[in-house]
C-alpha positions as CSV (number, residue, x, y, z in Angstrom):
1,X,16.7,-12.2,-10.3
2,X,14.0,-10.3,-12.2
3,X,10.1,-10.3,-11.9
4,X,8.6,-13.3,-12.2
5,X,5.6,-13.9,-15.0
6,X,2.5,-13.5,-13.4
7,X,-0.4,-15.6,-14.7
8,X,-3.8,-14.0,-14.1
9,X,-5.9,-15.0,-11.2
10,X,-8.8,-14.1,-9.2
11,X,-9.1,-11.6,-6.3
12,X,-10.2,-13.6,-3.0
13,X,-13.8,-12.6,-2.6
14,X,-15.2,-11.3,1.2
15,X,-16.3,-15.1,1.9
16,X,-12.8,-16.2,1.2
17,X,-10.8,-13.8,3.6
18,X,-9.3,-15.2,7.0
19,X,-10.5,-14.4,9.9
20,X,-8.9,-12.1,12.1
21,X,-7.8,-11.6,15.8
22,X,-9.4,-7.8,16.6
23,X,-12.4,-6.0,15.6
24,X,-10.6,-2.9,14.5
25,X,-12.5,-1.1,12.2
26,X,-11.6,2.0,9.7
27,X,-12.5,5.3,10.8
28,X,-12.2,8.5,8.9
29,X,-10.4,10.9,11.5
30,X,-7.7,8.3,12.3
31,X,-7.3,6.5,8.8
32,X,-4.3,7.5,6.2
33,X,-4.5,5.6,3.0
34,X,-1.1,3.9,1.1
35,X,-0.8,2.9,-2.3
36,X,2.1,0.8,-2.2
37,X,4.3,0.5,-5.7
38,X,1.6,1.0,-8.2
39,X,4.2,1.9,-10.6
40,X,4.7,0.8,-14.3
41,X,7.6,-1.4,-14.2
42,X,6.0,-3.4,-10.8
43,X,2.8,-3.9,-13.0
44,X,4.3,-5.2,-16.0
45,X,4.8,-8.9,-15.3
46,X,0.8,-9.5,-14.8
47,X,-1.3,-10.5,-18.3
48,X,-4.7,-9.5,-17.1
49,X,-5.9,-10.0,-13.7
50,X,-6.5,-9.1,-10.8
51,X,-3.7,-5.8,-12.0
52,X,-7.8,-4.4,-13.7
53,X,-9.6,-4.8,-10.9
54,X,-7.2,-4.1,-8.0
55,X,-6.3,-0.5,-9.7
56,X,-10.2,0.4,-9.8
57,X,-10.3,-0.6,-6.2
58,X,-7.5,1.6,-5.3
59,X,-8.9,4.6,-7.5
60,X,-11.7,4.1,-5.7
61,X,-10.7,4.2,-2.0
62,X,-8.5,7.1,-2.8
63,X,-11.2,8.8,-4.4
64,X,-12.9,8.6,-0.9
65,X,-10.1,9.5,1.1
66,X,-9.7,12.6,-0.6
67,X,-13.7,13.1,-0.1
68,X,-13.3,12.5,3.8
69,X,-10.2,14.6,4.7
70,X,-8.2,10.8,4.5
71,X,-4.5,11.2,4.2
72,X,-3.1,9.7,0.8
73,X,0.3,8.5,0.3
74,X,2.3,6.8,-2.5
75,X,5.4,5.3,-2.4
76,X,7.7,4.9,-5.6
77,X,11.3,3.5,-5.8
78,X,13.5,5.7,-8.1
79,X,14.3,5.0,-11.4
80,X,18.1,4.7,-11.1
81,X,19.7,3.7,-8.2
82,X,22.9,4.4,-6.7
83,X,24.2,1.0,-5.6
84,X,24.9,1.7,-1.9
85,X,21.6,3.1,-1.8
86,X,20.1,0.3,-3.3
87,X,22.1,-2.2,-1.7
88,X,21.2,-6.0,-0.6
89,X,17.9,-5.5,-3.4
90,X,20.4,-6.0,-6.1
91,X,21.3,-9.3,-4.5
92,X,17.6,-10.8,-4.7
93,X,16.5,-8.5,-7.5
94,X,19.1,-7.5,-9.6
95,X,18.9,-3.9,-10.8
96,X,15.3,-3.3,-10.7
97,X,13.4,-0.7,-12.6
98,X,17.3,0.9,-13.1
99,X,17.8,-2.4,-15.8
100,X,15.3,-1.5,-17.8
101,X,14.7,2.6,-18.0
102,X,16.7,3.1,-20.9
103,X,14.1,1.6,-22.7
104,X,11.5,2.8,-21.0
105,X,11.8,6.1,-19.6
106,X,8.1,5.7,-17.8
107,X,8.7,2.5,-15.7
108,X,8.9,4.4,-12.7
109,X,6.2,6.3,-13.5
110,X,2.4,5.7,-10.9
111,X,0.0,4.6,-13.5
112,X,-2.1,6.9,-14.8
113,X,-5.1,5.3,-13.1
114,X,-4.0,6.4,-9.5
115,X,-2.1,9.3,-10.8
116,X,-1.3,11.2,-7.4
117,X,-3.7,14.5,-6.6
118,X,-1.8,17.5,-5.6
119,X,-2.0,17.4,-2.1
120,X,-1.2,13.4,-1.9
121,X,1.9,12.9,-0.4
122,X,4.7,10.6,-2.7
123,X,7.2,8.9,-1.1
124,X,10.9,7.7,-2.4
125,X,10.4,3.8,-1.6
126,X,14.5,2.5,-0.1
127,X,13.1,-1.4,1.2
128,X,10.2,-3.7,1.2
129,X,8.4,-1.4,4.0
130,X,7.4,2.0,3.2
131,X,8.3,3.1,6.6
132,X,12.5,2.4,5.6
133,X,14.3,5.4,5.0
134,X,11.4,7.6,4.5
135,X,9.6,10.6,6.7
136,X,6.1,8.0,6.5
137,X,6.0,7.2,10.2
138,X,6.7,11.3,11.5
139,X,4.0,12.3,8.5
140,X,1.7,10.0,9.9
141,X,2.1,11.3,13.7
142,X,2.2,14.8,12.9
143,X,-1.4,14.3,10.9
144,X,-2.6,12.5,14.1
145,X,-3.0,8.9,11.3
146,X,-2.5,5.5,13.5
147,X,-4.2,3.5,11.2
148,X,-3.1,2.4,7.7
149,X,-5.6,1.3,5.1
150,X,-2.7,-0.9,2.6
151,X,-3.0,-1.1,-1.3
152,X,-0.8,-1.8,-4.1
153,X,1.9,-4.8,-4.7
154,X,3.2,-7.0,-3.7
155,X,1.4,-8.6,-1.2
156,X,3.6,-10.9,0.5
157,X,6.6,-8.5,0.4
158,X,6.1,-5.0,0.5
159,X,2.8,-5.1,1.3
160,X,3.3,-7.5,4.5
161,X,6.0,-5.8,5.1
162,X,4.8,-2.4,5.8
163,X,2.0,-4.0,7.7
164,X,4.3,-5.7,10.4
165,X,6.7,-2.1,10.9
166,X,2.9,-0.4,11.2
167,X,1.6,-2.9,13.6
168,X,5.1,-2.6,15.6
169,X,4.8,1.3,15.4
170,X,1.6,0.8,17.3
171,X,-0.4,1.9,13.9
172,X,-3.5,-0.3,12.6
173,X,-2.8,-1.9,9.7
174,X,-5.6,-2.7,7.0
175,X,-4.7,-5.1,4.4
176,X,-7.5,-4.2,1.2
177,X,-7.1,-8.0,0.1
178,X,-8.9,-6.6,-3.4
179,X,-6.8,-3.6,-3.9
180,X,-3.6,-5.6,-3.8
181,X,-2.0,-8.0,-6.1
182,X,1.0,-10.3,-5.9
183,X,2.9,-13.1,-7.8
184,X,0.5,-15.5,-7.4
185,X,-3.3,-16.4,-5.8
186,X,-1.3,-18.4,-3.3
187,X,1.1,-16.0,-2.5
188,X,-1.8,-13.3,-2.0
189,X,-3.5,-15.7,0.7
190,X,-0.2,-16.0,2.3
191,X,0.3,-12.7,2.9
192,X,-3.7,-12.4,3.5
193,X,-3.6,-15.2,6.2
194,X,-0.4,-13.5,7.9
195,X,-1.4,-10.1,8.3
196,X,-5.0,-11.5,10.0
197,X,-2.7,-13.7,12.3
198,X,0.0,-11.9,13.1
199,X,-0.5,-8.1,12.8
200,X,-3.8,-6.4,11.6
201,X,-7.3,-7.0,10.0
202,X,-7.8,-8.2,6.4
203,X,-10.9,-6.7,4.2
204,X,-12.0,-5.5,1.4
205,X,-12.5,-2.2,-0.4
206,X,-16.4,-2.4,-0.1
207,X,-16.0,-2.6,3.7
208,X,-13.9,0.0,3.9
209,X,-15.3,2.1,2.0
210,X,-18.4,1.8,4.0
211,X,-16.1,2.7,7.1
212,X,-15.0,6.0,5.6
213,X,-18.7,6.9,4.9
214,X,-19.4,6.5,8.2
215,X,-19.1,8.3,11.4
216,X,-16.5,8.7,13.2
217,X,-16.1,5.6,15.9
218,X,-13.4,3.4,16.7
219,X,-12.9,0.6,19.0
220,X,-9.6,0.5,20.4
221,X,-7.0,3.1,22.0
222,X,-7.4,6.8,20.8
223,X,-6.0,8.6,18.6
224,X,-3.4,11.5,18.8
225,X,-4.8,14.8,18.4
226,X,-4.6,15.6,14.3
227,X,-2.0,18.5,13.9
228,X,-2.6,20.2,10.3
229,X,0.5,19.6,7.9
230,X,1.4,20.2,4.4
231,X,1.1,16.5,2.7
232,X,2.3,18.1,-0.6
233,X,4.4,15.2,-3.1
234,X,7.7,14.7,-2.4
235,X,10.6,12.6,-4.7
């Protein structure tokens, strides 16, 4: 019931990305920025790549979302769990980063790489979507956000995830198909081919990154008028 090995693979490059069903694009006054999981014990199972690669990626958009007035958010499951809080998890998962914090006392930490800025916003992570048992979807109202730029692991299950709840909570979703990482190549173009299907657009950081440079037009409904917030961490 543990993490799986993860042999190292290649991220898909923009040629390799599925096409997609609406033109939605990035912009900067509607955007908020996730990175999904990016904790120690979630990144241990990978030998190399893409884990390198995908983490600059995400340093990078963050980097940028800071620079534009871009909402960040983390989210982070706790370290120990009670098991009623934890509940069916232990069934596929067993006991998560709880079995092995004794001996590490860090797995639950972020990684240093994306360690959160102070006025990044850090949620406690319940189920595979971020939005489950959290304050993500009121944060993301009351700062005027209804799109979602997606990072972190794992693609096919928290990732995909979050991206259907967003998508049925009438906010964009962006899957960042090289700032993610999952259990397998295949497994990332699952979740890849899914989200471009089913619920959102697919692309990459260099795209979106461009997007955030950019002025501030959007195809597609409006957004809510931005309502200033604290987005200070919480655990």
């Amino acid at each position: 019931m543990s993490l799986p090995e993860i042999r190292p693979y290649p991220l898909p490059a923009a040629a390799e990305l599925p096409a997609g069903r609406v033109d939605w694009r990035p912009d900067p006054a509607r955007a908020a920025l996730l990175v999904h999981d990016m904790q120690r014990y979630f990144l241990a199972p990978y030998a190399g790549a893409p884990v390198p690669e995908a983490t600059a990626n995400i340093a990078r958009l963050a980097e940028a979302a800071r620079e534009r007035g871009v909402p960040v958010f983390y989210t982070a499951q706790p370290g120990r769990q009670d098991p009623a809080d934890r509940g069916l998890l232990t069934e596929f998962w067993g006991d998560g980063i709880g079995a092995v914090i004794d001996t590490d006392p860090q797995a639950a930490d972020i990684v240093d790489a994306l360690a959160p800025a102070e006025t990044d916003t850090v949620l406690v992570k319940w189920r595979y979507s971020a939005f489950q048992r959290s304050t993500f979807a009121e944060r993301l109202a009351a700062l005027g956000r209804d799109q979602l730029l997606i990072t972190g692991v794992y693609a096919h299950i928290g990732l995909q995830a979050t991206a259907v709840e967003a998508f049925m909570r009438d906010v964009q979703p962006f899957l960042l198909a090289d700032a993610v990482a999952d259990f397998s190549r295949e497994r990332h173009d699952q979740a890849c081919a899914y989200v471009a299907e089913r619920c959102g657009v697919v692309t990459t950081t260099a795209d979106a990154l461009t997007a955030l440079a950019g002025s501030s037009v959007q195809s597609g409904s409006s957004a809510p008028t931005p309502t200033p917030t604290s987005a200070g961490a919480v655990r």
